[in-house]
C-alpha positions in Angstrom: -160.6 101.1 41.9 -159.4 98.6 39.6 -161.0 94.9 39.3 -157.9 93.0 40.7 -157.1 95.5 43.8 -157.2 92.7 46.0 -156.8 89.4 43.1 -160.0 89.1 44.1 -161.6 86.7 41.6 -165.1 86.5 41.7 -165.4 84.9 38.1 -168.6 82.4 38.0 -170.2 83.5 41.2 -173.1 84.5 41.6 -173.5 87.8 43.9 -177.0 89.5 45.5 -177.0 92.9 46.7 -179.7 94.0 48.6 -180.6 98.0 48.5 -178.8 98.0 45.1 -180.4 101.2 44.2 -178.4 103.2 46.7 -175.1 105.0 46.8 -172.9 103.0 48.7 -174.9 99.6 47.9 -174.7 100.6 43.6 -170.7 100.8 44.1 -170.6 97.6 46.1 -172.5 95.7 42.7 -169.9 97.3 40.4 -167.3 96.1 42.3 -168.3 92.6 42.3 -169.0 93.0 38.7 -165.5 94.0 38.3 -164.2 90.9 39.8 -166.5 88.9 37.7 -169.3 88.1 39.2 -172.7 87.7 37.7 -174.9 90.9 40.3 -178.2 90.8 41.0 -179.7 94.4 42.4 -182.0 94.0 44.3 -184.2 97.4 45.7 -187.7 98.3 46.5 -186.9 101.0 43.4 -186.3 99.2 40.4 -185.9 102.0 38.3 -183.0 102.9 40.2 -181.7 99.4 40.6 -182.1 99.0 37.0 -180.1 101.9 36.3 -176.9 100.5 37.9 -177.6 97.6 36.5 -177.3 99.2 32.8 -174.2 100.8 33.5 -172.1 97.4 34.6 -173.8 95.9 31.8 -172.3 98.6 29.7 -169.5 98.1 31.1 -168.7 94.5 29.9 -170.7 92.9 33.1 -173.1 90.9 34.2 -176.0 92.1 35.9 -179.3 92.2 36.3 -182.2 94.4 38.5 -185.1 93.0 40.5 -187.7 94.7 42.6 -187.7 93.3 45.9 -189.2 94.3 49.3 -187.2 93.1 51.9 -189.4 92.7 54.2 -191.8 90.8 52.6 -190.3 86.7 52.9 -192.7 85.6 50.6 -191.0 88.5 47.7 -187.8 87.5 49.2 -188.1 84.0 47.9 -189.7 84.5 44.7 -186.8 87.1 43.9 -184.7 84.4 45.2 -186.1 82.2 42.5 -185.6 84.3 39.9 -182.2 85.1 40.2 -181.2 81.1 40.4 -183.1 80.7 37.4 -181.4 83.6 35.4 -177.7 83.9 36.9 -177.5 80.6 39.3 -178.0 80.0 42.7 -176.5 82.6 44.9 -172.5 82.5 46.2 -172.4 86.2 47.8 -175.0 88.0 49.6 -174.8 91.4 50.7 -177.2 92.9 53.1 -177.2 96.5 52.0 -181.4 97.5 52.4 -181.6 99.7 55.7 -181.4 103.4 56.2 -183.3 105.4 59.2 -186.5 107.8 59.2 -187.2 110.9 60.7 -190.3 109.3 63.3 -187.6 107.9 65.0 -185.0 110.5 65.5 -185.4 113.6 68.2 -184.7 117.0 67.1 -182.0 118.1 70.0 -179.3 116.4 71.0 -179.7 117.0 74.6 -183.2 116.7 76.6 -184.4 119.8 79.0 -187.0 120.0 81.2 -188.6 122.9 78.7 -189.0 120.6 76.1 -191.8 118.8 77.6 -194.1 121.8 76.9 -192.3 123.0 73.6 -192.8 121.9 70.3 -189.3 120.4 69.8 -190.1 116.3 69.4 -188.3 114.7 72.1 -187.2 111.4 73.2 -191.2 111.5 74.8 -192.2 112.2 71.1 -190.8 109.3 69.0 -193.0 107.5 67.1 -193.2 104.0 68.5 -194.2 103.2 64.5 -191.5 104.9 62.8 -189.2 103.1 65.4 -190.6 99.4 64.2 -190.4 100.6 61.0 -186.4 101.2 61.6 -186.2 98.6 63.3 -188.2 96.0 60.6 -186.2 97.7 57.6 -182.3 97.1 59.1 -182.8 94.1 61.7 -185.4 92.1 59.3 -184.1 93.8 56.5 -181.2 91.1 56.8 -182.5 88.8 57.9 -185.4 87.5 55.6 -182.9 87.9 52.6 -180.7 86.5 54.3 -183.3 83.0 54.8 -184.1 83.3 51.1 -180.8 83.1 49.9 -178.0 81.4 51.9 -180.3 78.1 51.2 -178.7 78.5 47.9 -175.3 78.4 49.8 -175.4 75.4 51.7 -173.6 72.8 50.2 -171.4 75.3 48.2 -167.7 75.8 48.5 -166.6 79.5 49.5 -170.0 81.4 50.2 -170.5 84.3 52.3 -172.3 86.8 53.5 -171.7 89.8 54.4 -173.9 92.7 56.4 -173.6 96.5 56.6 -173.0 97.7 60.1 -171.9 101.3 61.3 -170.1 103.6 63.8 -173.9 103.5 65.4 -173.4 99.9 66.7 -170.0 100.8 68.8 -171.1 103.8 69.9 -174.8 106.0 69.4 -175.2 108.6 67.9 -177.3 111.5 69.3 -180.9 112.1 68.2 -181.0 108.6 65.9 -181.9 106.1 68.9 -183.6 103.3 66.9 -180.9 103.3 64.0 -178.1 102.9 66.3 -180.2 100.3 68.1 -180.8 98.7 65.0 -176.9 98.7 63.8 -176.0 97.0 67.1 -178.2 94.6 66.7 -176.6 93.5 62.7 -173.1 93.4 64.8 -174.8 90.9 67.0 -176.6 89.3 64.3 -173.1 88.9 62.2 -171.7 87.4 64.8 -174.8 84.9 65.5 -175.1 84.2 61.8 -171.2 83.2 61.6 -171.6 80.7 64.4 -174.6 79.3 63.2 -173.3 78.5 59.5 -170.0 77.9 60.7 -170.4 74.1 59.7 -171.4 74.4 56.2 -168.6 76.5 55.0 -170.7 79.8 55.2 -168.3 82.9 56.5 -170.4 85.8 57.5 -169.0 88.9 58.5 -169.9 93.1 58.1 -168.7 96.1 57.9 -169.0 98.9 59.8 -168.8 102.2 57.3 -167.9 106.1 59.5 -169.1 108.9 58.1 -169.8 108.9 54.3 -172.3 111.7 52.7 -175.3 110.1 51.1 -178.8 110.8 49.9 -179.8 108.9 53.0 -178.2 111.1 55.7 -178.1 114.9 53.6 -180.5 116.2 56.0 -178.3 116.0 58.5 -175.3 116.5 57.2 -175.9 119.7 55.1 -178.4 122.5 55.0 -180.2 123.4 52.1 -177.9 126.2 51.1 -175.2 123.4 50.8 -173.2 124.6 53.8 -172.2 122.1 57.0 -174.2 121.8 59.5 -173.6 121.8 63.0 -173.3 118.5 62.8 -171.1 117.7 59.9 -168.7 120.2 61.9 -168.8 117.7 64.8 -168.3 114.5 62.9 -164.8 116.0 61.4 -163.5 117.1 64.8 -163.9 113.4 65.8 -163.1 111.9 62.8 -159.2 111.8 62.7 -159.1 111.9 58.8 -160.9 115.1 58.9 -163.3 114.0 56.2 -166.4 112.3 55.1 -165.3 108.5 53.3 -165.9 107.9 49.5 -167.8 105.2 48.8 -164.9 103.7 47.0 -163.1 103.7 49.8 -165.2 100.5 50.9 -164.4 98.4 48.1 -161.1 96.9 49.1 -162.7 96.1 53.1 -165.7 94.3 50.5 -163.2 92.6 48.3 -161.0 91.5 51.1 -164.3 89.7 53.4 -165.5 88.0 50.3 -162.4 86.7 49.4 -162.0 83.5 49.9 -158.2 82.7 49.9 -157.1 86.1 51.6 -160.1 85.9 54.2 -160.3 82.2 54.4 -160.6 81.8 58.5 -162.2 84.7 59.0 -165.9 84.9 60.1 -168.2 86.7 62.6 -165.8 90.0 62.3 -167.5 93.6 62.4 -164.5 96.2 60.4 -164.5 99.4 61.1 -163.8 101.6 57.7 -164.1 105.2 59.2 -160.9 107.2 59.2 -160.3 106.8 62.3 -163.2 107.8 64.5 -164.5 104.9 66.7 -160.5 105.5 67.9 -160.6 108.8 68.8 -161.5 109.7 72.5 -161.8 113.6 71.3 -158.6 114.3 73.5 
């Protein structure tokens, strides 16, 4: 997508992106780059957050990687330090660390009385620690960055945040309880968040990414041989498109949120970018 899709003109801002290391989180940084702000990527792997970070650089950006635990406040706001010291004080967070695990997903869709005394992991099954630990990374995840940096933002003109939500939060998904729990609760957050800063000129809002095909999710999505899955076959029914979303096809929804002439009164929104599904009713 080109830099000025949206005229969005990030020049002399300085933008955090957390889970930087990731798919849809790396493309997020190189957009901001490409409106010309300075990106700090922020991940638990720095290797991998470096790597993105190389490649804007190389590509006449600004950018620079730190390793950062997101649920540790204390890393939070050291990172936070850092990146005011080397780039400035922070204009544009996004809150892209999250992701689910399988300790807190069931293995059918459907419970039956058999699977009490079977070895299929059922809702009975879940591991109340792998739950927390969805849970911690998504919810807290957001918002312990989120503490650590939008104290850089108050007092600034044309600040925001922006949070990563999903098709979970509307409506869950089978065998993923606590990660559509956790989604639902960043809608709510959003919407808490944009209230809250609404008097110092802090917009917050998220979106809310369908179906897009990711390290995070291939399990799911595709078996090992690289077919579909049942699954994947079952998304594209509902999905009016008839197709999994490219990551670039976030970067206008991003642009267009952090944009702070074309999205001036507009805070505490959750956008849907899924090709149609959360409109489908399957008839």
């Amino acid at each position: 997508m080109n830099k000025n899709v949206l005229n969005t003109d990030l020049s002399g801002k300085v933008a955090v992106v957390t889970g930087a290391g990731g798919v849809l989180c790396s493309a997020f940084s190189k957009t901001l780059a490409r409106a010309g702000a300075k990106v700090a990527l922020l991940d638990r792997n720095l290797e991998s957050a470096q790597k993105f970070a190389d490649e804007i650089n190389a590509e006449g950006g600004t950018a620079k990687a730190y390793m950062c635990d997101v649920l540790d406040k204390d890393v939070c706001e050291s990172v936070a330090g850092q990146v005011a010291a080397e780039l400035g004080t922070c204009d544009v967070l996004i809150n892209g660390a999250g992701g689910n695990n399988p300790r807190a997903q069931t293995d059918k869709e459907y419970f039956e009385a058999g699977d009490l005394d079977s070895e299929t992991k059922s809702f009975f099954d879940l591991d109340a620690s792998g739950v927390e630990f969805v849970f911690n990374l998504n919810f807290l995840g957001t918002l312990i960055p989120t503490q650590a940096f939008a104290k850089q933002m108050v007092g600034k003109e044309g600040c925001s945040i922006l949070n990563i939500s999903s098709m979970n939060a509307y409506t869950p998904l089978t065998k993923i309880p606590a990660y559509s729990g956790a989604k639902a609760a960043i809608s709510n957050f959003t919407q808490w968040l944009a209230v809250h800063f609404s008097k110092v000129g802090i917009r917050v809002n998220a979106i809310a990414p369908g179906f897009f095909s990711t390290k995070q999710n291939a399990k799911l999505l595709w078996n090992d041989d690289g077919t579909p899955t049942a699954r994947t076959g079952k998304i594209l029914a509902a999905t009016p498109m008839g197709r999994f979303g490219e990551s670039e096809e976030l970067e206008g929804a991003v642009l267009f949120l952090l944009n702070e002439k074309a999205a001036s009164f507009i805070t505490g929104v959750v956008l849907p970018i899924d090709g149609g599904f959360s409109a489908y009713s399957g008839v």
